[in-house]
C-alpha positions as CSV (number, residue, x, y, z in Angstrom):
1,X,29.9,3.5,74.5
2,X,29.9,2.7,71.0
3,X,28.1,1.3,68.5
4,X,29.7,-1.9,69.1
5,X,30.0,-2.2,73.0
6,X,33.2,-0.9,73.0
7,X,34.2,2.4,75.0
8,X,34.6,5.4,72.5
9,X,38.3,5.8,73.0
10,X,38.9,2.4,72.1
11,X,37.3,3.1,68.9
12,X,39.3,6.5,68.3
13,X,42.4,4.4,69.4
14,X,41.7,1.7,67.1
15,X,41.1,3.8,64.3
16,X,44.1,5.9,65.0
17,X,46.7,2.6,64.5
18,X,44.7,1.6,61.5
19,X,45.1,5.2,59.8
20,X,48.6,5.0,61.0
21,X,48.9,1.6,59.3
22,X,47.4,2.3,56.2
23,X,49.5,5.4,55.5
24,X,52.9,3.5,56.6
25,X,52.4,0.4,54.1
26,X,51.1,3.1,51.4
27,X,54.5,5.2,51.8
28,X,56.3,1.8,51.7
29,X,54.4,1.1,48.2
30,X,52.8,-2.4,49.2
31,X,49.1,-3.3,48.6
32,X,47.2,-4.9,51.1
33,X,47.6,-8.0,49.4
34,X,51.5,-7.9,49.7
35,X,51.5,-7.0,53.2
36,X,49.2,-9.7,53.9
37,X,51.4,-12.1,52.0
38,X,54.7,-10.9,53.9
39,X,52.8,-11.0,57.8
40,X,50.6,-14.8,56.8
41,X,47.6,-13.1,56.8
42,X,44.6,-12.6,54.3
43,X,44.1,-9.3,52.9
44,X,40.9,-8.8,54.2
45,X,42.4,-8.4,57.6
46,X,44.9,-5.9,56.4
47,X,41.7,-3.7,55.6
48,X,39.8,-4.4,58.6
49,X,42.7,-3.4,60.7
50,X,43.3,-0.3,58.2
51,X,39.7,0.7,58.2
52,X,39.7,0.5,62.3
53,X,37.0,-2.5,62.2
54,X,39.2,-4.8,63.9
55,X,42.0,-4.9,66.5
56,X,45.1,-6.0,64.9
57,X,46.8,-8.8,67.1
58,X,49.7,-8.4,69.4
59,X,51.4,-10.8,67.2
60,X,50.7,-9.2,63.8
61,X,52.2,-5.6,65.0
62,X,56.1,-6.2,65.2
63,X,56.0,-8.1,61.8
64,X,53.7,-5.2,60.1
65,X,56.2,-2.5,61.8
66,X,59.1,-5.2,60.4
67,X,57.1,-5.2,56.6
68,X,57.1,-1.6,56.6
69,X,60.2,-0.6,57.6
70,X,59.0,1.6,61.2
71,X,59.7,1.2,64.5
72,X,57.0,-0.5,66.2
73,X,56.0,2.4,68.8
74,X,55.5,4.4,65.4
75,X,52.0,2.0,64.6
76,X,50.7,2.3,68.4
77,X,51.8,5.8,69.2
């Protein structure tokens, strides 16, 4: 387990879509501000997700994938 409860491959998963994430909105030149502008979210998610400190929501994938310009299974691979 984790520091936070959580198994450790959860954490390496989570971390995995954020570094994913990060480096797909980088390449598509949008700060975390825009990206959260485009998906209705605050910024400060965008990070957390990014940083793997928080789970991004089923929701929130599709239209980050959409912002981005990647397949979806490309995030969550």
């Amino acid at each position: 387990m984790g520091p936070s409860g959580q198994p450790t491959w959860v954490l390496s998963h989570r971390q995995a879509i954020g570094d994913r994430a990060r480096a797909t909105r980088e390449h598509a030149n949008l700060s975390q501000l825009r990206l959260g502008e485009i998906v209705g979210v605050d910024h400060k998610r965008i990070h957390r997700i990014a940083y793997g400190v928080s789970d991004p929501t089923l929701g929130l994938l599709p239209k980050s994938a959409r912002a981005v310009d990647v397949p979806l299974a490309n995030l969550v691979r």
